[in-house]
C-alpha positions as CSV (number, residue, x, y, z in Angstrom):
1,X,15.6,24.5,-34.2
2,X,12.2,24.9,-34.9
3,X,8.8,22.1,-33.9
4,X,5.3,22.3,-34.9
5,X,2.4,23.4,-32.2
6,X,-0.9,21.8,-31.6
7,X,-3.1,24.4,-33.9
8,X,-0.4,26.3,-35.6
9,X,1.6,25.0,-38.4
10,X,5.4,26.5,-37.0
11,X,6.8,27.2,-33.9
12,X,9.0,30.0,-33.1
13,X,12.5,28.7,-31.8
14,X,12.4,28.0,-28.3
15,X,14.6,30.4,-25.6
16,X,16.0,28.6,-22.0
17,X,13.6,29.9,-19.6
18,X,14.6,32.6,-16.6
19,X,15.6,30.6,-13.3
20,X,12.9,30.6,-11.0
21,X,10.1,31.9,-13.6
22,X,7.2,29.3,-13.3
23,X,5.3,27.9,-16.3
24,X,2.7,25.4,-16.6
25,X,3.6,21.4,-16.2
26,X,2.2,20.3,-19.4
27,X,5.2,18.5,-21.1
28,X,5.2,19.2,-25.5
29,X,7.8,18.3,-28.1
30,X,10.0,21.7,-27.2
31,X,10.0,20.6,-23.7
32,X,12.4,17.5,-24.9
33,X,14.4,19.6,-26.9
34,X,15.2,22.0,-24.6
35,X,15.8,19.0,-22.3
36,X,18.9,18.0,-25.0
37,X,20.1,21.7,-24.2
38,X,20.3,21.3,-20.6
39,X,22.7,18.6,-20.6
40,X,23.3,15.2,-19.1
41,X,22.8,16.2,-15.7
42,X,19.3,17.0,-16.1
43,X,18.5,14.7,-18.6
44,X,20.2,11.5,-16.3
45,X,17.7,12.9,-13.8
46,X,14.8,13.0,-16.2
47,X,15.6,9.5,-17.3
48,X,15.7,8.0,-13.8
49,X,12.4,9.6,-13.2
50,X,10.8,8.4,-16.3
51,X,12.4,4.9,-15.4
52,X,10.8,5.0,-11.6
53,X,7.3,5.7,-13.1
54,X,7.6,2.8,-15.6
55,X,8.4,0.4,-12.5
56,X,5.6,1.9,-10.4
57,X,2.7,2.2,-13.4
58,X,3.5,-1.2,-15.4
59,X,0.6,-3.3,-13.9
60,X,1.8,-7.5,-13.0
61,X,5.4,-6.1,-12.6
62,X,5.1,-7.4,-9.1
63,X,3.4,-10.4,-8.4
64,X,1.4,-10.9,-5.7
65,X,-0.6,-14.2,-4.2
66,X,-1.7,-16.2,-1.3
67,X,-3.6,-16.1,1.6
68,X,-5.6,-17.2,4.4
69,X,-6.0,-20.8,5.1
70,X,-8.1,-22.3,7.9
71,X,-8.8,-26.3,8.4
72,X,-7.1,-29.0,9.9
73,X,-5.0,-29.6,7.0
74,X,-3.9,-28.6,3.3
75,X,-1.3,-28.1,0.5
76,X,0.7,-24.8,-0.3
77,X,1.7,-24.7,-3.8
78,X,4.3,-21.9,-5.2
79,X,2.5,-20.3,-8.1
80,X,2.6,-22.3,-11.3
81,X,4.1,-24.8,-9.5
82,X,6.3,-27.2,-10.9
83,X,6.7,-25.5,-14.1
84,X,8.3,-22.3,-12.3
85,X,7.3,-19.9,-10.4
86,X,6.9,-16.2,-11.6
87,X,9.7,-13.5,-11.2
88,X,8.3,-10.5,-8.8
89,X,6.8,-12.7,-7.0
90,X,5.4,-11.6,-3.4
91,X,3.0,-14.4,-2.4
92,X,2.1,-14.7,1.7
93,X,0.2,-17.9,3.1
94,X,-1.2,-17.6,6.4
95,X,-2.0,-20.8,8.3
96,X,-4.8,-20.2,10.9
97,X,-6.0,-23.5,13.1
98,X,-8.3,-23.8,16.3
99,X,-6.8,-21.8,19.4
100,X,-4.1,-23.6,21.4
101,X,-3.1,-26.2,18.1
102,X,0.1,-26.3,16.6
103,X,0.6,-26.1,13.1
104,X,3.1,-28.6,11.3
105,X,4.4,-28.1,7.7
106,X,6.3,-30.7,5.9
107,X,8.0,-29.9,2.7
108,X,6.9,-32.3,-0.1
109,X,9.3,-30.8,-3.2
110,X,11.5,-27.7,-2.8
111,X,13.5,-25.8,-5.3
112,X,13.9,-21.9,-5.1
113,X,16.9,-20.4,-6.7
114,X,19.8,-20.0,-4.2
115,X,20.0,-16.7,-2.6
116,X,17.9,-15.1,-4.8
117,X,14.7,-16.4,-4.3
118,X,13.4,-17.6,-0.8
119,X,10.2,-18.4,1.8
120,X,10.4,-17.1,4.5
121,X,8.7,-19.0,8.2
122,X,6.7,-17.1,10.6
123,X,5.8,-18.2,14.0
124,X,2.7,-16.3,13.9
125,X,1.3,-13.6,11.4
126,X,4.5,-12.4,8.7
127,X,6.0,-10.0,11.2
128,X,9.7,-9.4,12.0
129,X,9.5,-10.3,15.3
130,X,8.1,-13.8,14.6
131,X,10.5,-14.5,12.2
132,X,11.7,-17.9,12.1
133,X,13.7,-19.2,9.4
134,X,14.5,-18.1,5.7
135,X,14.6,-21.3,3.2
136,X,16.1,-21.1,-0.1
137,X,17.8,-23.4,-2.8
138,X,17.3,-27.0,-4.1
139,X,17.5,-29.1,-0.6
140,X,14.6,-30.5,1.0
141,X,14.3,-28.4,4.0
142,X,12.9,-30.9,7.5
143,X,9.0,-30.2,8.9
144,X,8.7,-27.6,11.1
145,X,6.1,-27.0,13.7
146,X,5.0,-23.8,15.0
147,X,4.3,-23.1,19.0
148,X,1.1,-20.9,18.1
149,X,-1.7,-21.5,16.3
150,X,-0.9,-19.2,13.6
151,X,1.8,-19.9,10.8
152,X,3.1,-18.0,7.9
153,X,4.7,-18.2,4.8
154,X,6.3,-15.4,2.3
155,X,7.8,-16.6,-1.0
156,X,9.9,-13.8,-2.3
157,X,11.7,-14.2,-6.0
158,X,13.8,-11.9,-8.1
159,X,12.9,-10.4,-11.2
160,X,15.2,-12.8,-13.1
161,X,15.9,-16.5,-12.9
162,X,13.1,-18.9,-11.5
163,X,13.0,-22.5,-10.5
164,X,10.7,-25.5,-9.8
165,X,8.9,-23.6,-6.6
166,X,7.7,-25.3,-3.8
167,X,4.8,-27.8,-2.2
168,X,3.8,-28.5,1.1
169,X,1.4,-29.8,3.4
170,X,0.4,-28.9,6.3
171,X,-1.6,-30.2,9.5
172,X,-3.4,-28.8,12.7
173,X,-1.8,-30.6,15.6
């Protein structure tokens, strides 16, 4: 088996290196075909890794939107609400009104698909221990208040099917 070199015009046939011998890191055509040599083990292993970096280095793969929102009253929409929100989608709202109000939501249209995709309530900043309630498929869920002045919301979809999203309003009390 023989592969060309950057500056030379042949290779000489590449030998499985000596366990434990070091060599440098750069990867070159040889390095794939001694890969074929070392079987599926190895090569499983090599794709899983080349896999993991394609998920971590593709930029949007995730999506990620929301914020802070202070006032005495507003509207939430789901991204691209109501043609579908996106998959990956990682969106947190936090609701912030004057100290001592309560914060009331109340859902104006609703559709996230069924145990897939869901928003989750906080009574408070998105933490587990003010976790409140997780929402998810086509019912309009009832308003919910909050008993501090701080209120959040985490939509969290799938990288597959979408639906409709979600809008709501929401009002210092």
């Amino acid at each position: 088996m023989q592969g060309i070199r950057k500056g030379e015009s042949r290779a000489k046939e590449s030998k499985p290196r000596e366990p434990g011998r070091r060599r440098c890191a750069k990867c070159g055509r040889l390095d794939f075909i001694l890969m074929k040599k070392m079987g599926f083990k190895s090569g499983f292993t090599f794709w899983n890794l080349v896999f993991l970096l394609m998920v971590s280095c593709v930029k949007g793969f995730i999506y990620t939107c929301g914020g802070t929102l202070k006032g005495l009253n507003g509207t939430i929409e789901s991204p691209g609400f109501p043609y579908g929100y996106p998959n990956g989608a990682n969106c947190t709202w936090v609701i912030i009104a004057e100290e001592r109000n309560r914060i009331q939501i109340v859902f104006q249209s609703f559709a996230l698909e069924e145990e897939y995709d869901y928003l989750s309530l906080y009574d408070g900043h998105p933490h587990p221990t003010n976790f409140r309630t997780r929402l998810t498929g086509f019912h309009l869920p009832p308003p919910v208040t909050s008993t501090k002045s701080v209120f959040s919301l985490r939509l969290t979809s799938d990288f597959a099917v979408s639906a409709h999203g979600f809008k709501v309003y929401y009002e210092g009390k």
